[in-house]
C-alpha positions in Angstrom: 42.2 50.1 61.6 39.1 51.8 62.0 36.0 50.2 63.3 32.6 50.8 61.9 29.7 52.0 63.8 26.8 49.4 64.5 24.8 50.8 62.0 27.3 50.2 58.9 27.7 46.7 60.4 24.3 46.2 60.6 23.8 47.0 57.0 26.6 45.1 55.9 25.5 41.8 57.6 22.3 42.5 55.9 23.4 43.0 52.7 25.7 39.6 53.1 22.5 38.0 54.3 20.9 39.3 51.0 23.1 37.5 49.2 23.3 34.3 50.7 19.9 33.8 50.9 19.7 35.0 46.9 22.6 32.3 45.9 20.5 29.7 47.8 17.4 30.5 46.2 19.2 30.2 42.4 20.8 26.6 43.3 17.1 25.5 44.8 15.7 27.2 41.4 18.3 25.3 39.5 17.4 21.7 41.3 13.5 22.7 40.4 11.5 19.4 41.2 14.8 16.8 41.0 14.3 16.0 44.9 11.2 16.1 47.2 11.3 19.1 49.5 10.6 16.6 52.6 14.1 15.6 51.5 15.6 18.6 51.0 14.3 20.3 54.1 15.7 17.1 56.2 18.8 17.8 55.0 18.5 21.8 55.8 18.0 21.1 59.0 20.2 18.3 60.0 23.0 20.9 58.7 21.9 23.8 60.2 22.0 21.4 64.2 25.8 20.6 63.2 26.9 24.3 62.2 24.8 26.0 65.0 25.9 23.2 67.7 29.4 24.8 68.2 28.1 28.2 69.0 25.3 26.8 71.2 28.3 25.0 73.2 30.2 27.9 73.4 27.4 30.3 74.5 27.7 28.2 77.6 25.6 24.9 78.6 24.3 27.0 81.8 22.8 29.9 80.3 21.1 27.9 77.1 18.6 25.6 78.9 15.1 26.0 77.1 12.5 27.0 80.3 9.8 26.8 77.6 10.2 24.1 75.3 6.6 23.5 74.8 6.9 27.0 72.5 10.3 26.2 71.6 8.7 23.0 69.9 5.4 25.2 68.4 8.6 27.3 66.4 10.2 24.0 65.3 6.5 23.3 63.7 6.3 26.4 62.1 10.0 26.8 61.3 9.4 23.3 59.5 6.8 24.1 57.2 8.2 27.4 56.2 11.3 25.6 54.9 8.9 23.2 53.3 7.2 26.1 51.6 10.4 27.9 51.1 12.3 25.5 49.0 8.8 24.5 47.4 8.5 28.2 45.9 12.0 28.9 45.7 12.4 26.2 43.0 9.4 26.9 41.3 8.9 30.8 40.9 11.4 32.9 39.3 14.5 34.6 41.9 13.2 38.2 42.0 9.5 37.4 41.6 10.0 35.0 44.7 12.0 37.8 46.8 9.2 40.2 45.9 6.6 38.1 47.7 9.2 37.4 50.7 9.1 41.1 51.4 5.4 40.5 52.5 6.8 38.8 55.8 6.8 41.9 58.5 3.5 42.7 57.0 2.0 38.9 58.5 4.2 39.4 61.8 2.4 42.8 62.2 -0.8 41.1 61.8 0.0 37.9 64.5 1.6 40.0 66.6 -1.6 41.8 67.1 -3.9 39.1 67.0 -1.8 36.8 69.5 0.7 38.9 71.4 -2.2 42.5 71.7 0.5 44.5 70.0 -1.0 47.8 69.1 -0.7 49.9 65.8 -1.8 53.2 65.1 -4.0 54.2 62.1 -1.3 54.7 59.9 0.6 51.0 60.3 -2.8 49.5 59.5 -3.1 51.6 56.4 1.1 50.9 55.2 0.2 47.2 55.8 -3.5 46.9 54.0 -1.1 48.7 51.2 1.2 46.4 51.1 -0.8 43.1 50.5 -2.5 45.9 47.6 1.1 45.3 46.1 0.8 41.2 46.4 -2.6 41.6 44.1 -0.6 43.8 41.8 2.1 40.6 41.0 -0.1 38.2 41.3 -2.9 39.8 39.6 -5.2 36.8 40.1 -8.2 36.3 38.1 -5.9 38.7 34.9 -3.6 35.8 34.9 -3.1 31.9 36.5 -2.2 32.3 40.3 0.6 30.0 40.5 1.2 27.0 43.4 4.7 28.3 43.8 3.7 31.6 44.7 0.7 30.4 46.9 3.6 28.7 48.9 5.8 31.5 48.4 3.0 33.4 50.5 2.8 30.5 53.4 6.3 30.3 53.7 5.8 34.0 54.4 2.9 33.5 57.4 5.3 30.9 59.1 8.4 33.2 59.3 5.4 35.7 60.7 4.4 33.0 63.1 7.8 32.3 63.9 9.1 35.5 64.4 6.2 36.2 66.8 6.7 32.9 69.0 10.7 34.1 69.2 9.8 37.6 70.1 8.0 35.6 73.2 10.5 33.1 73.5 13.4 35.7 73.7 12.1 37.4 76.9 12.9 33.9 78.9 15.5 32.0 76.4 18.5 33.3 74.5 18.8 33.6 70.6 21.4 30.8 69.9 19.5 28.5 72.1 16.0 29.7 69.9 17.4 28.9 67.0 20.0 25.7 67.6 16.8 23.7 69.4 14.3 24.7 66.9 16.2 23.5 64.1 17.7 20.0 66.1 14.0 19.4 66.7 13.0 19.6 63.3 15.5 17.0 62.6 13.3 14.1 63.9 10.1 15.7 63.2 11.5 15.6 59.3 13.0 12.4 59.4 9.9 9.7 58.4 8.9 12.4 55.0 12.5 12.6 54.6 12.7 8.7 54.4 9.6 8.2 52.2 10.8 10.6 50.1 14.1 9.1 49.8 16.0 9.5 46.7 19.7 9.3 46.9 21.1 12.5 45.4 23.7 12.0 42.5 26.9 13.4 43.4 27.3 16.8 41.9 23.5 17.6 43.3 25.2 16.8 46.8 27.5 19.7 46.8 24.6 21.7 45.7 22.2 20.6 48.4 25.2 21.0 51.0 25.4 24.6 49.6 22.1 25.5 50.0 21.6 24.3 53.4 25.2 26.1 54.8 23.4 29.3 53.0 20.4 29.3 54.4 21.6 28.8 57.8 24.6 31.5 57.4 21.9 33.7 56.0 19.5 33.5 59.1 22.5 34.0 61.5 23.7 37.4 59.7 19.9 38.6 59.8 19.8 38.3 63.8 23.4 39.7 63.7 22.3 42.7 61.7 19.1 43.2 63.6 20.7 43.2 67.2 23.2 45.7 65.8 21.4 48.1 64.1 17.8 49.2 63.9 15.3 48.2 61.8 14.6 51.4 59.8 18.6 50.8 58.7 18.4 47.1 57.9 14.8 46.6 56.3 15.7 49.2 53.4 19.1 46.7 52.8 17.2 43.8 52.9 15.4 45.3 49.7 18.9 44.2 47.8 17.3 40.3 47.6 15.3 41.3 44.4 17.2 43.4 42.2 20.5 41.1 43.4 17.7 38.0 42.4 16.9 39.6 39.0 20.6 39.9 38.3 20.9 36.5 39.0 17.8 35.5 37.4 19.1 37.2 34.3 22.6 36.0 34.3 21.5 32.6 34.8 17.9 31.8 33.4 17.5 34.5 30.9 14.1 36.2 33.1 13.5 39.1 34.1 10.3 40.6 36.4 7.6 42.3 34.1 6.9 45.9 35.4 4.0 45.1 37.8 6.4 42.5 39.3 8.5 45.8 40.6 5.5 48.2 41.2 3.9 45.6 43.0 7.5 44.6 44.7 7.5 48.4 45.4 4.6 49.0 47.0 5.2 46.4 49.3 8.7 47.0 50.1 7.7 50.7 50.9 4.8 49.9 53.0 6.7 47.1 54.9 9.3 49.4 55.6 7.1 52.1 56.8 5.2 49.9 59.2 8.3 48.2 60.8 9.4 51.8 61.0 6.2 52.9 62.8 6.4 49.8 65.1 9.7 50.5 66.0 9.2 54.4 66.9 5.9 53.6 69.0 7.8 51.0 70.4 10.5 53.1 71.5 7.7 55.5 73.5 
């Protein structure tokens, strides 16, 4: 049987990542404001420890002791509040609408990057990324109509992926991936607890499956990103991960009778392109 170059994988575990992470935004969309996010984001994360835990043994005890867990605990912080966020706007703003606004996350870890790690861009990243918030103003069009809170945290969520992709592009050079990502989310687990508990409401039974669901999708979802991005470059993947909104709208259709207006997908557009051009530029100047 033939194998596939990296680059077909690459986009494939995208794409499956795409999907994932669209199925777990519809079941958050569908539990809307049933359970407190502090909840829901306890629960994330205590599943995400037990499936990751196996693969962190495996890796091999040796080679997986954190050397900086002061940093590895700053990314638990962030990673914390954008599941918070995550969940928050996922259940509140409609599938592709929210997906559209997720595409503005390379634009903030260009920004950080810069302002905390001295990455450089040229002229022309700058001008892709000023471009691409342009394209947040043209679906939110605030002051034309009501800027919602679930977009608002829609866009935070957004700024703590940024800020936790830029602490793991630090962390990586010392610690290995599994190791990132299995301590950041066992840390949460305690950090989360005492909200978790004063949030407490006991899920009914069928909501259980669906919380369990969402929290195995999630997690799946961020694995098959770092598996697509370590086997294939970004200028292959980023254009894939563009699937999430018109996969969402389907969804969204299907589902909750909605579609996105027409600025929703010029302003989803605009971003996607200039996102994609500026991860494309970092990646090229990168490689000089």
């Amino acid at each position: 049987m033939p194998v596939l170059p990296d680059a077909a994988r690459g986009a494939l575990w995208m794409l499956f990542s795409a999907c994932c992470y669209v199925s777990s935004a519809t079941l958050m969309r569908g539990l809307g404001d049933a359970y407190s996010t502090f909840l829901l984001t306890f629960i994330r994360t205590l599943v995400a420890a037990v499936i990751l835990l196996p693969l962190f043994l495996r890796a091999g005890r040796g080679k997986l002791v954190p050397r900086r867990m002061g940093l590895i605990v700053l990314s638990s912080a962030f990673t914390y509040v954008g599941v918070l966020f995550w969940f928050y706007g996922a259940a509140h703003v409609p599938v592709a609408n929210f997906f559209a606004l997720q595409f503005t996350t390379p634009l903030f870890t260009i920004l950080l990057a810069t302002l905390i790690l001295g990455q450089r861009n040229d002229p022309a990243a700058w001008v892709a990324t000023i471009a691409g918030f342009a394209g947040v103003l043209i679906i939110l069009r605030p002051g034309l109509i009501p800027v919602s809170t679930g977009a608002l945290a829609t866009l935070a969520s957004c700024v703590a992926y940024a800020s936790i992709n830029t602490t793991v592009k630090s962390l990586s050079r010392d610690v290995s991936t599994i190791a990132i990502v299995f301590w950041t989310n066992l840390l949460i687990v305690p950090l989360a607890m005492p909200l978790a508990i004063a949030n407490w409401q006991m899920p009914k039974n069928g909501d259980w499956l669906v919380i369990l669901a969402i929290s195995v999708l999630t997690t799946v979802a961020f694995v098959t990103v770092t598996r697509a991005i370590s086997l294939a470059d970004a200028r292959i993947v980023q254009p894939v991960n563009f699937m999430r909104m018109p996969i969402g709208a389907l969804i969204g259709w299907l589902v909750f009778s909605t579609l996105p207006d027409l600025w929703t997908w010029i302003g989803a557009l605009v971003i996607f392109v200039a996102s994609t051009y500026a991860v494309s530029r970092g990646a090229r100047h990168g490689s000089k």
